[in-house]
ROMAR-391088 format. One line per 4 residues: number of its first residue (from 1); their letters; for each residue y, x, z of C-alpha. Coordinates in Angstrom, 1 decimal, m for minus. Last residue first. Layout:
// ROMAR-391088
NUM = a = Y,X,Z | ... .
This chain:
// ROMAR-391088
160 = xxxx = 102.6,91.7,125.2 | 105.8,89.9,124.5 | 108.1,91.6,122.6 | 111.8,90.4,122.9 .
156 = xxxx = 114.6,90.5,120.2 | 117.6,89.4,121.5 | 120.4,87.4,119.8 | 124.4,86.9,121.0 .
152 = xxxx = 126.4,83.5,120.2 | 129.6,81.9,119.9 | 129.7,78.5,119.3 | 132.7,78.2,121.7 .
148 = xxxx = 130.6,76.4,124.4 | 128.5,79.6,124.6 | 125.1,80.4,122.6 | 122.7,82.8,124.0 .
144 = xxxx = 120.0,83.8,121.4 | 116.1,85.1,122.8 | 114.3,85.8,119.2 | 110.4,86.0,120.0 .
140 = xxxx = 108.1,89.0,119.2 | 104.5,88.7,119.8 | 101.9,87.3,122.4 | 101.7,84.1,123.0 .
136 = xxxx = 103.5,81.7,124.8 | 102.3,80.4,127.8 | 103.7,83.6,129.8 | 107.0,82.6,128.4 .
132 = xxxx = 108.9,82.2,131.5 | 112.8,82.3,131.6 | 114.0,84.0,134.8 | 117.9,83.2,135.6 .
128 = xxxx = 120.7,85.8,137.1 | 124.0,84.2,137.0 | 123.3,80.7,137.1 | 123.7,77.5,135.1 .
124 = xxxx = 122.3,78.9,131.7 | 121.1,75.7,130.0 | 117.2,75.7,128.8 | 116.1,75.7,125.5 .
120 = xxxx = 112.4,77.0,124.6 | 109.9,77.5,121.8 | 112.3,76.8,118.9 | 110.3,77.2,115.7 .
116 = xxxx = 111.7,80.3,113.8 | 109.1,82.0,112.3 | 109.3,84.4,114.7 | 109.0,82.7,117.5 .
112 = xxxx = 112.7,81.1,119.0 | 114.0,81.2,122.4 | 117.4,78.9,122.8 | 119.6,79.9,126.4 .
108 = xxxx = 122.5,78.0,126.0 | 125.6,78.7,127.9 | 128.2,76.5,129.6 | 131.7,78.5,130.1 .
104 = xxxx = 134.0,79.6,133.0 | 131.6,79.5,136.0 | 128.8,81.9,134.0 | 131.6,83.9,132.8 .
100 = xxxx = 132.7,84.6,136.1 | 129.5,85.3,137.3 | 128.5,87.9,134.8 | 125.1,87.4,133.1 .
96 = xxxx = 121.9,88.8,134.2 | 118.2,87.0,132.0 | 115.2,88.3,133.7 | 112.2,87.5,131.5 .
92 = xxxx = 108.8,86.4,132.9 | 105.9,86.5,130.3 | 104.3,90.4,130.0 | 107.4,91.7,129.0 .
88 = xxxx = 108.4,94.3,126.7 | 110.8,94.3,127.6 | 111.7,94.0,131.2 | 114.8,92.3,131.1 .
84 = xxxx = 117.7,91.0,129.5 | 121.4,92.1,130.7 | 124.4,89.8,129.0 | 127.8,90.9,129.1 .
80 = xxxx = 129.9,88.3,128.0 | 132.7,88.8,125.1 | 130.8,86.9,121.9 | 133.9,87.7,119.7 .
76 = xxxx = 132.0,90.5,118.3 | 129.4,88.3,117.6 | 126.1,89.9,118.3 | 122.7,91.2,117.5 .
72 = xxxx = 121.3,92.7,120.5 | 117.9,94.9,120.1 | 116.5,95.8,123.6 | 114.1,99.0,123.3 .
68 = xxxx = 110.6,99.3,121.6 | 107.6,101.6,121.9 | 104.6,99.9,121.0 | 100.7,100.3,122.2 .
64 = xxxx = 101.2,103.6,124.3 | 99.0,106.6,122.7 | 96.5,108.0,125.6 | 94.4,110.8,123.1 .
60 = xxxx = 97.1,113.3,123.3 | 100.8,113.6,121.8 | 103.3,110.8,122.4 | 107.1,111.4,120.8 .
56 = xxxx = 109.6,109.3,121.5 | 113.1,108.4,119.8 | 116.5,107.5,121.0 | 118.0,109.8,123.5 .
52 = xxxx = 115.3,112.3,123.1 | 111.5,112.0,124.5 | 108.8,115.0,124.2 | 105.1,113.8,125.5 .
48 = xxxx = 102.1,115.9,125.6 | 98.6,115.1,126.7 | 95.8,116.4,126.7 | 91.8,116.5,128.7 .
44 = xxxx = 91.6,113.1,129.3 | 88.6,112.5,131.8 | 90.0,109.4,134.0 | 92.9,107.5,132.0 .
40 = xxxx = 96.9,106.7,133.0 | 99.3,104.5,132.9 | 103.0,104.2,133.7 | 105.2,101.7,132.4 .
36 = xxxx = 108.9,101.2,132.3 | 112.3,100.2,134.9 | 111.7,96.5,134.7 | 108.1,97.8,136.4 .
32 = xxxx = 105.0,98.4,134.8 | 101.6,100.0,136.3 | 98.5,101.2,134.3 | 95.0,101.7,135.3 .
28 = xxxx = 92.3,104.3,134.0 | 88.7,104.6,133.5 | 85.8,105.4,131.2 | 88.1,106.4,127.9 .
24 = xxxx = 86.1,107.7,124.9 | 88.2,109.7,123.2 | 87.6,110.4,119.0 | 86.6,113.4,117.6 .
20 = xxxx = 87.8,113.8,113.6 | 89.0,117.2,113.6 | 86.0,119.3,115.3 | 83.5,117.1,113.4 .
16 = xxxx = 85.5,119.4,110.1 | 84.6,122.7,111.9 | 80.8,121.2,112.2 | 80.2,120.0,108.7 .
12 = xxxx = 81.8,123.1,106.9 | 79.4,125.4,109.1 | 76.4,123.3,108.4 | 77.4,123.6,104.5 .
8 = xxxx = 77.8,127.4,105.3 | 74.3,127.9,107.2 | 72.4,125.7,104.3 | 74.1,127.5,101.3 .
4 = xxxx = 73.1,130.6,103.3 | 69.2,129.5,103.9 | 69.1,128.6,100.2 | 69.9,132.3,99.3 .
């Protein structure tokens, strides 16, 4: 009778180690670009990923650290297009604005942490500027263009 207890209490013991392994990575590299990241690990035996138009699913033992997307908070009166990128970033930001808009108004580029000390301000004389926070770091700072009108537009940027 004892030598069943024993068996099934085993049994229980080695169906619920099944559940809680854990990966043990040995090797990988990753590679980013403005365009994403790619990385990968020596010996993983799964992975899965499903990705819709504004979500992402990641399935396997490599899970990516954060998954975020530019987040613009702007006046609607705030008319230039502005292109910020890569984020997340590992320190150099590419700031694209129009050229026309660039000649026509002075902009202020002011990047805040986030509890809101200014870190940076810097004028925006050209139409494709890199702003380099690679001092800084890491976490989210607020990235907010101002033109001469007092109109502005805010970024949220990740730095890794």
């Amino acid at each position: 009778m004892t030598t069943k207890y024993t068996l099934l209490l085993l049994f229980c013991f080695a169906v619920n180690t099944l559940w809680t392994q854990s990966g043990i990575v040995t090797g990988g590299g990753q590679v980013t670009s403005g365009n994403g990241a790619i990385s990968c690990t020596i010996g993983q035996i799964d992975y899965f990923n499903v990705t819709s138009l504004n979500a992402s699913l990641y399935q396997g033992l490599q899970q990516p650290l954060e998954i975020s997307e530019i987040v613009g908070i702007h006046d609607e009166t705030f008319t230039a297009a502005v292109n910020i990128y890569p984020n997340p970033t590992d320190g150099v930001i590419t700031l694209e604005m129009d050229e026309t808009n660039v000649r026509a108004n002075q902009f202020l580029l002011s990047v805040f942490d986030v509890h809101g000390r200014t870190i940076l301000q810097q004028n925006i004389t050209r139409s494709s500027n890199k702003v380099d926070i690679s001092h800084s770091n890491s976490g989210i700072y607020i990235f907010r263009i101002t033109n001469s009108f007092n109109q502005f537009r805010t970024f949220k940027i990740i730095k890794k």
